[in-house]
C-alpha positions as a Markdown table, in Angstrom:
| # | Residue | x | y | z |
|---|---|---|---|---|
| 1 | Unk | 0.0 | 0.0 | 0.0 |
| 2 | Unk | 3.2 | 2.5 | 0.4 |
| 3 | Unk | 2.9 | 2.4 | -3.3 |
| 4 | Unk | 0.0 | 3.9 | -3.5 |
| 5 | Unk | 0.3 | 6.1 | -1.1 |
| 6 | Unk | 4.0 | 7.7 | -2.2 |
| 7 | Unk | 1.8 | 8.4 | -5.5 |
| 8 | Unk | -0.6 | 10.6 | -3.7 |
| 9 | Unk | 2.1 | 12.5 | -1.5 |
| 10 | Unk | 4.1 | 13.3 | -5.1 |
| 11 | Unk | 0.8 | 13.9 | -6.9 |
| 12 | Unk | 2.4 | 17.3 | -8.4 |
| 13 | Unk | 6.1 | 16.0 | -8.9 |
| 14 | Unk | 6.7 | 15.4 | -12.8 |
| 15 | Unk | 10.6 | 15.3 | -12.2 |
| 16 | Unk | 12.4 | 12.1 | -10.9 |
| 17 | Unk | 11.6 | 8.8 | -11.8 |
| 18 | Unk | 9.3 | 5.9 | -10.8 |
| 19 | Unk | 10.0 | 2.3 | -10.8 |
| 20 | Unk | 8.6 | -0.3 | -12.7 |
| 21 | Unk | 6.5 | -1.8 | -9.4 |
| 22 | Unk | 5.7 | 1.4 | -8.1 |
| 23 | Unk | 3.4 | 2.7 | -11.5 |
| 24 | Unk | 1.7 | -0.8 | -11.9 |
| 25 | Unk | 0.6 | -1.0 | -7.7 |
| 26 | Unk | -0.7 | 2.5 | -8.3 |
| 27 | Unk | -2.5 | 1.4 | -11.3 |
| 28 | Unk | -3.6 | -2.3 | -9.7 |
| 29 | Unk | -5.1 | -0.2 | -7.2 |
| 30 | Unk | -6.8 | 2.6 | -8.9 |
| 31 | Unk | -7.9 | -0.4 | -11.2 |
| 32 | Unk | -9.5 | -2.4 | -7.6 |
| 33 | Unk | -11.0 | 0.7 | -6.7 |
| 34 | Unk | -12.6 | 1.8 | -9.9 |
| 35 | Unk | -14.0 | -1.7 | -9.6 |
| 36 | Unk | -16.1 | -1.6 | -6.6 |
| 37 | Unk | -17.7 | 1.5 | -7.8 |
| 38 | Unk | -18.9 | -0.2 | -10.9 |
| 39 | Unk | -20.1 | -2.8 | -8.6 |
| 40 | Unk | -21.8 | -0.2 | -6.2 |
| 41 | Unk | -23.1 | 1.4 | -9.3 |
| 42 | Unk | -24.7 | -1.9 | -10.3 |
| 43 | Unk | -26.6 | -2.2 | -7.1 |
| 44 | Unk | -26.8 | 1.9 | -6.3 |
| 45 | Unk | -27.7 | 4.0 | -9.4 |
| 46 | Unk | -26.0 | 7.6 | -7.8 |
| 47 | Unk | -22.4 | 6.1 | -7.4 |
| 48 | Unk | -21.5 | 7.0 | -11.0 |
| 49 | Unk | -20.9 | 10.4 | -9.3 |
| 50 | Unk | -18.4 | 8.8 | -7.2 |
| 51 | Unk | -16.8 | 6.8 | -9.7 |
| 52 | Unk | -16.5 | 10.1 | -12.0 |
| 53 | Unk | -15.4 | 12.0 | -8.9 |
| 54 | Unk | -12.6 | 9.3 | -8.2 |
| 55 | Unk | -11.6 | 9.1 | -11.4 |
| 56 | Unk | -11.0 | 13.2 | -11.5 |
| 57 | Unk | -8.6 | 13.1 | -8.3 |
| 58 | Unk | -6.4 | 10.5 | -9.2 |
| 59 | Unk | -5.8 | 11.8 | -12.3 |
| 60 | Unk | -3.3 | 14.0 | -11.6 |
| 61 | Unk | -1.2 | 11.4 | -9.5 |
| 62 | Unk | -1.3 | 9.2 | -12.7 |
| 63 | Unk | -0.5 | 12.0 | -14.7 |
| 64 | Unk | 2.7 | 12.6 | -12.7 |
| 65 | Unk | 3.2 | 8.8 | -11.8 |
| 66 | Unk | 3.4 | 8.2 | -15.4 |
| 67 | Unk | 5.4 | 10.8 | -16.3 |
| 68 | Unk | 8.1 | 9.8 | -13.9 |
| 69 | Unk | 7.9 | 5.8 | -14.9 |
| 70 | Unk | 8.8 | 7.1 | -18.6 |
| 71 | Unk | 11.8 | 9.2 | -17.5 |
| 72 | Unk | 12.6 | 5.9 | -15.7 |
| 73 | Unk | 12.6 | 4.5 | -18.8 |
| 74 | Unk | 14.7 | 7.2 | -20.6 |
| 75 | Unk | 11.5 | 8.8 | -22.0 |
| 76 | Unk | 10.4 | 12.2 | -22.3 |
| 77 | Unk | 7.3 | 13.5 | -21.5 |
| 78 | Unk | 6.0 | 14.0 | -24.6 |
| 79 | Unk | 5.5 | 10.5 | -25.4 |
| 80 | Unk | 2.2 | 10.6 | -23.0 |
| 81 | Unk | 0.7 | 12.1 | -26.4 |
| 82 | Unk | 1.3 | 8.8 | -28.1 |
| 83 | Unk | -2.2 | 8.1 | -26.5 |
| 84 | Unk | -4.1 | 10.3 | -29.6 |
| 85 | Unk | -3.2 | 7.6 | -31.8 |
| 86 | Unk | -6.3 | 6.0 | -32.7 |
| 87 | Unk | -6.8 | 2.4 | -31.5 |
| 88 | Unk | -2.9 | 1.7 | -30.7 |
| 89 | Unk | -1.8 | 4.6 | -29.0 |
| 90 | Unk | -2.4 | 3.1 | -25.5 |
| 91 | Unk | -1.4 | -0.3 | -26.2 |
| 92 | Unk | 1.9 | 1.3 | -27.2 |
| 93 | Unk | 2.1 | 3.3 | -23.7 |
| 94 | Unk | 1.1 | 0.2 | -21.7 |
| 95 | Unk | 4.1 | -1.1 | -23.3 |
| 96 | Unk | 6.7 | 1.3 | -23.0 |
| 97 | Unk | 5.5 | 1.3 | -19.1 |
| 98 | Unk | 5.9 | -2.5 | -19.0 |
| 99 | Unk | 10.1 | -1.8 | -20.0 |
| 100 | Unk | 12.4 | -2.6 | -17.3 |
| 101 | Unk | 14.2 | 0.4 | -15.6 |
| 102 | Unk | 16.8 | 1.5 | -17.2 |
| 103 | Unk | 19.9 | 2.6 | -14.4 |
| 104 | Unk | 21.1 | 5.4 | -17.2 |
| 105 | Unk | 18.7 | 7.5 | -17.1 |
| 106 | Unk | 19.3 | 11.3 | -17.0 |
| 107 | Unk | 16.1 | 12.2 | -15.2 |
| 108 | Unk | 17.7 | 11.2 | -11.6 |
| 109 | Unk | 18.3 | 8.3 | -9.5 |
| 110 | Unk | 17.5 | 4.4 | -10.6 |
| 111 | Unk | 14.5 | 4.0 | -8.4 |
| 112 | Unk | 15.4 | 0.0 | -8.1 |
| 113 | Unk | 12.1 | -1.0 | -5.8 |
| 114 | Unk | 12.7 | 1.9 | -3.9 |
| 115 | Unk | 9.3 | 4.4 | -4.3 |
| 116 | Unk | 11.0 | 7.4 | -3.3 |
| 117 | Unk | 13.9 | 8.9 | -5.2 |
């Protein structure tokens, strides 16, 4: 749960890097989450609000998260706009956040299972 939590406290930091297991924990839980409010939603018809709510505050934690897991990666930024490609634009960012770390990087210190750095 640290994971999730670290993403939360460096919601606003886009510098740095992330680590492979750090991003996907974030995104295993977001993914858990989201979850039970489709499953609340099935059996409540007013927690679409809170799904759409949820979805709104986390998204500038994954924004960030994501940024820094490409830098890990030797990535820039930019290649989050490899999403506007039609139909293959997030299979190819799913991909490039599945890469292992690599300990080159420019963008700071190799992260190596540790969350913070």
């Amino acid at each position: 749960m640290n994971w999730y939590f670290d993403a939360w406290k460096r919601y606003a930091q886009f510098s740095g890097r992330a680590s492979l297991e750090a991003f996907w924990m974030f995104f295993l839980v977001n993914c858990l989450v989201s979850l039970v409010f489709v499953v609340l939603e099935i059996f409540f018809q007013i927690t679409w609000k809170i799904e759409a709510l949820y979805s709104l505050f986390v998204f500038l934690p994954m924004v960030s998260l994501t940024v820094r897991r490409l830098h890990d990666i030797k990535r820039s930024a930019w290649w989050l706009l490899v999403v506007l490609i039609p139909a293959i634009g997030m299979l190819v960012l799913l991909v490039l956040l599945a890469l292992p770390s690599d300990p080159d990087s420019d963008f700071g210190h190799y992260p190596q299972n540790n969350p913070i750095l």
